[in-house]
Every structure is written in C-alpha cells, then in structure tokens.
N, C-alpha and C positions, 0 to 999 in steps of 0.2 A: 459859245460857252465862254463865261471869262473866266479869267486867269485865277480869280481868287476859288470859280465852283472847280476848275480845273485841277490845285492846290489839296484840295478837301479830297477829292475823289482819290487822289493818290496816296492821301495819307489816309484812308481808309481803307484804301488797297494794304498797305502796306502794313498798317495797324492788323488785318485780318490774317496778311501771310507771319506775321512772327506769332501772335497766335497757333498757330499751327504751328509753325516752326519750336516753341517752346516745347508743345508738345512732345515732338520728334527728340526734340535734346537729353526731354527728360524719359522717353524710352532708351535712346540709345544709353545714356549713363547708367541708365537700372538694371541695366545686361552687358553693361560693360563692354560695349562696340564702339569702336573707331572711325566715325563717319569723316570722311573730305568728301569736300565737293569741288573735284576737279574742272577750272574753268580756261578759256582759251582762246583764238580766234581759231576757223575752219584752216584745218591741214596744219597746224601745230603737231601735231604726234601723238595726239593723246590714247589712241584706241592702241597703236603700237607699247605705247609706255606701259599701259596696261595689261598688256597682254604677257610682254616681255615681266611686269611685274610677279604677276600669278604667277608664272613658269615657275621663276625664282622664291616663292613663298610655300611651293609645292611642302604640305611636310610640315609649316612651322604653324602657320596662322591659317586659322576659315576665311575664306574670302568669298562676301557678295558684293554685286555688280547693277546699278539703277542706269541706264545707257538712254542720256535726253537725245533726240533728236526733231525736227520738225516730220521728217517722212522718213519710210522705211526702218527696218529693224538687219541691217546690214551689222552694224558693230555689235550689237545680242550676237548674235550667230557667233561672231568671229569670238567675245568672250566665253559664248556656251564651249567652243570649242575646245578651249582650254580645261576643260572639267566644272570651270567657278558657274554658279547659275546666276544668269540674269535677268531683267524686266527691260523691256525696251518699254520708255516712255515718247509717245510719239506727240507734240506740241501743235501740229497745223499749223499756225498761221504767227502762232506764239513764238518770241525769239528767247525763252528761257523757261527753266526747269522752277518752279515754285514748291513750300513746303506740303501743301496738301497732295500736288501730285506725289513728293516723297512720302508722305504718309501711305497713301494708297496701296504703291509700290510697294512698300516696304509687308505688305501685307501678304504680298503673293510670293515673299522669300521666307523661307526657316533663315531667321541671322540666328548664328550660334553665338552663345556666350564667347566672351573677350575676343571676337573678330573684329574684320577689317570690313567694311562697307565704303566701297568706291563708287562717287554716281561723277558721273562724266555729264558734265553740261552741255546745252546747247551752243556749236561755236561763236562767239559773241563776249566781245569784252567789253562791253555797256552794260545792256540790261541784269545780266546775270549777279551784278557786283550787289545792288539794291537787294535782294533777294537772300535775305536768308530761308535756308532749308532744315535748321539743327546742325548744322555739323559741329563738328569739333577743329576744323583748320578750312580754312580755302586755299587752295593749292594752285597758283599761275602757270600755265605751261606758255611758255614762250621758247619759238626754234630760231635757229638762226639763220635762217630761209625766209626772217620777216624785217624789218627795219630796228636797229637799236633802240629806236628812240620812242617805241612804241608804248615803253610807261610815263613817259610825257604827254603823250597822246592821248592816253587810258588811264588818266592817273586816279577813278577811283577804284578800277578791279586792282591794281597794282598796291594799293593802300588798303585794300579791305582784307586783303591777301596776307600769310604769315610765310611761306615759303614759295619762290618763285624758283620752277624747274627752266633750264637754259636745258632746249632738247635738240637734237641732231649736230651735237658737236663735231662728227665724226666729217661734219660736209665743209668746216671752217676754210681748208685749204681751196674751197671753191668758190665760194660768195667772199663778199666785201663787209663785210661785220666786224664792230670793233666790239669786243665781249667786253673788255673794261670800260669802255663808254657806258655801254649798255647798264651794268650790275651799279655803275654810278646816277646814272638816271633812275634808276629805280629804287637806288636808297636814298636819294635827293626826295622823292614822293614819300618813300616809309625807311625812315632810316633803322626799323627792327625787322626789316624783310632777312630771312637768310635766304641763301640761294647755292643751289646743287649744279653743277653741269654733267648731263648723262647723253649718254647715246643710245636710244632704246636699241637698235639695229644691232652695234657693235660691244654693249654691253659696260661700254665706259662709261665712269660714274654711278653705277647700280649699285654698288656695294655702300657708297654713301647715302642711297634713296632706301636701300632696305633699312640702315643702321638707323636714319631717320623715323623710317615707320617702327619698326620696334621700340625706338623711344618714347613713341607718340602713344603704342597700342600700351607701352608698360605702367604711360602717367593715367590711362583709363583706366585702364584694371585696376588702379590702386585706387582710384576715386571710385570704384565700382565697390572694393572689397570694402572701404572706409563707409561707403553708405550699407551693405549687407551688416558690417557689426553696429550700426548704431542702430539701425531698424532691429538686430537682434538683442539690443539692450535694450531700445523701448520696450520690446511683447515681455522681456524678463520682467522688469518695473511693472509693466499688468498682470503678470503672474503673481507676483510677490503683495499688492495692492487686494488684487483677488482674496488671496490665499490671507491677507490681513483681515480684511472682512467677514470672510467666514470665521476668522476665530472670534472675531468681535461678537457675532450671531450667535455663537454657543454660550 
C-alpha cells in the first residue's frame, strides 16, 4: 500500500469518527451534559480517581460512566459499585475508544439533564489523542509512578488535552520524580494546560478536581440554558407568524 492510499484511508477514518463525534457533542449540549474523555497510559489511576470522584459527587451532580477497555469489564463492576451506572466498552484488538462506539454507549445510559458523563479511555497515550469522541474537555492523567518527561514523549495527548491531573502524589516521598520538571514539559507542549495534583487514595488535591468539575459542569448548563431560550424564542416567532397569517385570512 503507499503512503499517499495509506494518507487517504486515515483521513477518511478520521473524517467519519468526527462525524459522529459532532453528533455526540450536539446531544450532549442539548441536555446539558458534561462529557470528558479521560485519557492515560495503563496503571495511571484512572479507575481509582474515578471512583474516589463519585464517592465525592454523591448528592450534587448525576454521574454516568462509558469504561473503554480492550478485554474484560473489571473497572464497570468497580464503577457499578459505587451506585453510578456504567457501559463497559470492550475494543479487542482496538487500542482506543472512538465516537460511534460513544454513541452507542451512550444509548444504553439514562444521562440525566446537566450531568457529568466520564468515559475512561483505553490506556494509551497515542492513538486515543486522534480521536475525538464529543466531549467537552480531554482530561490527562498522568502518576508519578511514570517518568516526568512523558509529555515530551506524548506530546500530542498532552496538547490536545485542556487539564492534566498529576495522580498518586501521596507516593512522591518514594520514587524519583521531579513534579516541577514535569508540569514544565508539559506546558513547553500546551502552554494553556492547567494542571491539578491529587491523590485519589489519600484524597489530596480532590477538593481542587471537584471545584474544577463544577466549573466545567456550570459553563454547560449555561450553554444548555442559552440554547433552550433561543429555541424558545424561535417556536414564539412561529407562533406569532402563525397567528399573523390567520388574521391576514380573515
């Protein structure tokens, strides 16, 4: 195959996934849901973080859960467990979660109005970056159990990304990780990244991941409410048009 059929094939691919992905965008905004698509490499923390998130949301926000993996439905379970309901999307052979599989998914969840919609990728900080799904933020988990320098490594998940979580702070005292290194490399790649440090285990840094999501879930809703009044001024304007025409007829 060459390079230029090789070219074509991907942008067709990828022409078909935002496609779909528009789609997904323009449900979640119509209902006023807060989609991230949490992405990562394997043993980052993400199911922890997750998990630990819901606890803490108990009460304020709906929370559903799309959980990519290649095999088994181990992290559903541990989400279902929590109360939040989830889809495990199981990929085979696939090393990421695409927007039609999100569509799908998303089919077999009640999302309630102005919720939170968390789909955990497949762990993989390559293919997944390519890939939009609709969401409204991509969300980096990076621990510190992995090398600093891994957004020089990965610098397009790191740049496609708007918030990069710094997860297992609590283990600093043990590994050899320079955190200011690290949050430097990674705004050397997107110098608009902000970046959180939490410890899903020990519960440090949650209180800045929830304030985050709340600000995130408050800028949807507003874009939700601002598209419900204008849709309800358009049907007034056909009312009023309607209702002109009949007088015109008598």
């Amino acid at each position: 195959m060459t390079q230029e059929r090789m070219v074509r094939i991907e942008q067709d691919i990828l022409g078909k996934n935002n496609e779909y992905a528009n789609r997904n965008r323009e449900h979640f905004r119509r209902h006023g849901i807060l989609a991230l698509n949490l992405v990562s490499s394997p043993g980052s923390g993400k199911t922890s973080l997750l998990t630990a998130t819901i606890d803490r949301l108990q009460g304020r926000h709906p929370v559903s859960v799309i959980e990519g993996d290649q095999q088994t439905s181990n992290d559903a379970e541990r989400i279902r467990a929590t109360g939040a309901p989830a889809v495990q999307v199981n990929t085979g052979k696939g090393c990421h979660l695409d927007a039609h599989m999100i569509g799908h998914a998303v089919e077999h969840l009640k999302l309630a109005g102005r919720g939170l919609l968390l789909i955990e990728n497949v762990g993989n900080l390559v293919c997944p970056s390519a890939f939009d799904l609709g969401e409204a933020h991509k969300v980096v988990i990076l621990s510190v159990t992995e090398g600093e320098d891994k957004p020089l490594k990965y610098p397009d998940m790191f740049n496609a990304s708007d918030l990069m979580i710094l997860n297992k702070i609590d283990l600093l005292p043990y590994v050899d990780f320079d955190v200011e290194r690290c949050i430097e490399y990674a705004r050397r790649v997107n110098p608009g990244l902000e970046v959180l440090q939490v410890s899903a285990r020990t519960g440090e840094g949650m209180d800045a991941w929830l304030a985050w999501l709340d600000s995130a879930l408050g800028e949807g809703g507003s874009a939700a409410a601002d598209d419900e009044v204008a849709s309800l001024r358009q049907r007034v304007a056909e009312l009023e048009a309607q209702l002109q025409e009949a007088r015109l007829g008598r």
